[in-house]
C-alpha positions, 0 to 999 in steps of 0.5 A: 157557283164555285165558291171559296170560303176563308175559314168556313169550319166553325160557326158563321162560315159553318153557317154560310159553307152548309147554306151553299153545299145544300143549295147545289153550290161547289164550296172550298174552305181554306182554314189552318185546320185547328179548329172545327171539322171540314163540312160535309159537301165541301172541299177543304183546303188547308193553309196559314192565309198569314203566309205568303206561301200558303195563299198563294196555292189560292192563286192557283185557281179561278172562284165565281165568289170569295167569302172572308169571314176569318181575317181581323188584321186589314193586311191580312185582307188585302193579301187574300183580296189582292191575290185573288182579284184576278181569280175571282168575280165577287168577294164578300167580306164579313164586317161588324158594326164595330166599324161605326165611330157613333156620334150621328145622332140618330140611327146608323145608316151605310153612309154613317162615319167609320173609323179611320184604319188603313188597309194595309195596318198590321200587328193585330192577332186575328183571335181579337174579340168582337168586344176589344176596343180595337176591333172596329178599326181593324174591321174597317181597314179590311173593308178598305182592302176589299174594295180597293181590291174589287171595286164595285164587285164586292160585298161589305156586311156589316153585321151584328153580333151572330149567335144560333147553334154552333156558337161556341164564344158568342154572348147568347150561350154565355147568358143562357149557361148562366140562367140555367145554373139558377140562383138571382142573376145579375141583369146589367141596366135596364131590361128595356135596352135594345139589343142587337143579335142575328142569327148566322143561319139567316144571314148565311142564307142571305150571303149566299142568295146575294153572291148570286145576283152580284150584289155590290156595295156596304149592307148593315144587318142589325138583326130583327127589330125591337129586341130587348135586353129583358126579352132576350133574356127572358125568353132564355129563362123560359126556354132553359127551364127544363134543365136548369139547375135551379130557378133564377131570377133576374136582378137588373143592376144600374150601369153605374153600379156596376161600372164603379165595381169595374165590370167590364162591358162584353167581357164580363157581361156579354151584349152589355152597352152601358149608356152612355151611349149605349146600344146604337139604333140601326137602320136595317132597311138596305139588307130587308129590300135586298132580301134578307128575313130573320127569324123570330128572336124565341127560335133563335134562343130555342135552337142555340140552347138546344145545340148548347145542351146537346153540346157542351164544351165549357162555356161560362158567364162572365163574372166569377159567382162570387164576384156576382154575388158581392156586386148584388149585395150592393143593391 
């Protein structure tokens, strides 16, 4: 297949453009060049998609597959979608969770209400965090872009946080720099709240397989099943042991606690939903009959802090240490 990937150097389409070049597939990216490295096996192509100049070169050419893992602002979306629903058969679009506006009462289906964005919304800066309240809107304003623009040729993942190696920003490396710098770790709430994660690896994997066989319509992918905050974070003790600076110990701290001291869920303690309401439940089922498989959770901690250690490039916990310090002092 002739696949173009919008964006493609850094970490999820990093994941998705080395899945594809390996299984034979001949991949372009489309990035503005700043960030990352170009991929082996793949052409790069380079260009700002804000500019109508810029994405017009795409039109240029004719795609089996689109892959947009880069845009957050919808109008972005709908340029890229709307220019290319002539030149291509399929176009995937990576989507988020955050879409979901809660409040169903029980778990989270593809049926379940989204928020209520526009396609053509502008005005967003496309560095927005996953953890900005404004996130989720935006992200399903895309998701009307591409469907009006590829109507029933299209894919809408939905998916979790991802994190595994490479992942520069994400909450799973914040946490494990942390563990390994030692000393008693602010733990937010209780260690039995589920927590969602997926690694970019199996989810590239799963991308790729579905673009082939034309898969259509809105997937969530939650990630594995029955991960909890304390098991994640103690397989992270466990896994960063070796090289940690000194041994740390967890000190799980009541969400009122630390929203009276202003901590601010995400930003100052990644993967932390306090309740209410809370991490969601999330059915999964569409994505696991339609084949994709995740890893064990431990194989996902052991590559990421494998990655990290080799890898360094700054990556700090949330909360200033003393700031930590003054909130445990509290208990």
């Amino acid at each position: 297949m002739r696949i173009l990937v919008l964006g493609g150097t850094r970490f999820a389409g990093r994941a998705l453009v080395d899945q594809a070049v390996s299984r034979g597939h001949d991949v372009t990216t489309f990035t503005r060049g700043e960030h990352g490295e170009p991929r082996p096996g793949a052409e790069a192509l380079h260009g700002d998609r804000t500019k109508p100049e810029d994405l017009r070169t795409l039109g240029a050419r004719d795609w089996d597959a689109v892959i947009d893992v880069s845009a957050v602002t919808p109008a972005h979306v709908a340029a890229a979608a709307t220019l290319l629903a002539g030149h291509a058969r399929h176009y995937t679009y990576l989507s988020s969770l955050a879409v979901y506006t809660g409040g169903s009462g029980g778990p989270l289906t593809e049926d379940s209400p989204v928020h209520d964005s526009p396609a053509d919304a502008t005005g967003a800066a496309e560095s927005l965090s996953p953890e900005s309240p404004g996130y989720g809107p935006l992200k399903a304003g895309g998701e009307r872009a591409v469907a009006a623009a590829f109507p029933g040729r299209h894919l809408i993942v939905r998916a979790s946080p991802l994190t595994g190696p490479h992942d520069q920003d994400g909450g799973l490396p914040r946490w494990l720099t942390r563990l390994a710098a030692g000393g008693d770790v602010l733990a937010p709430g209780r260690p039995d709240r589920p927590v969602l994660l997926t690694d970019a690896r199996d989810l590239a994997a799963w991308i790729v397989d579905s673009i082939r066989r034309r898969i259509a319509g809105v997937v969530n992918v939650p990630g594995p099943g029955g991960a909890t905050f304390g098991g994640l974070l103690t397989l992270g003790l466990e896994t960063v042991r070796a090289q940690a600076v000194a041994p740390a110990t967890l000190v799980w701290t009541p969400d009122d606690v630390l929203l009276a001291e202003g901590v601010a869920p995400g930003a100052d303690l990644p993967l932390w939903t306090p309740d209410p309401p809370g991490t969601p439940a999330v059915s999964g089922d569409r994505a696991q009959l339609a084949g994709l498989r995740y890893r064990a959770l431990a194989d996902t901690v052991h590559d990421t802090w494998g990655w990290l250690a080799t890898h360094p490039h700054g990556t700090a916990p949330g909360l200033d240490p003393s700031r930590e310090r003054r909130i445990l002092s509290l208990r």
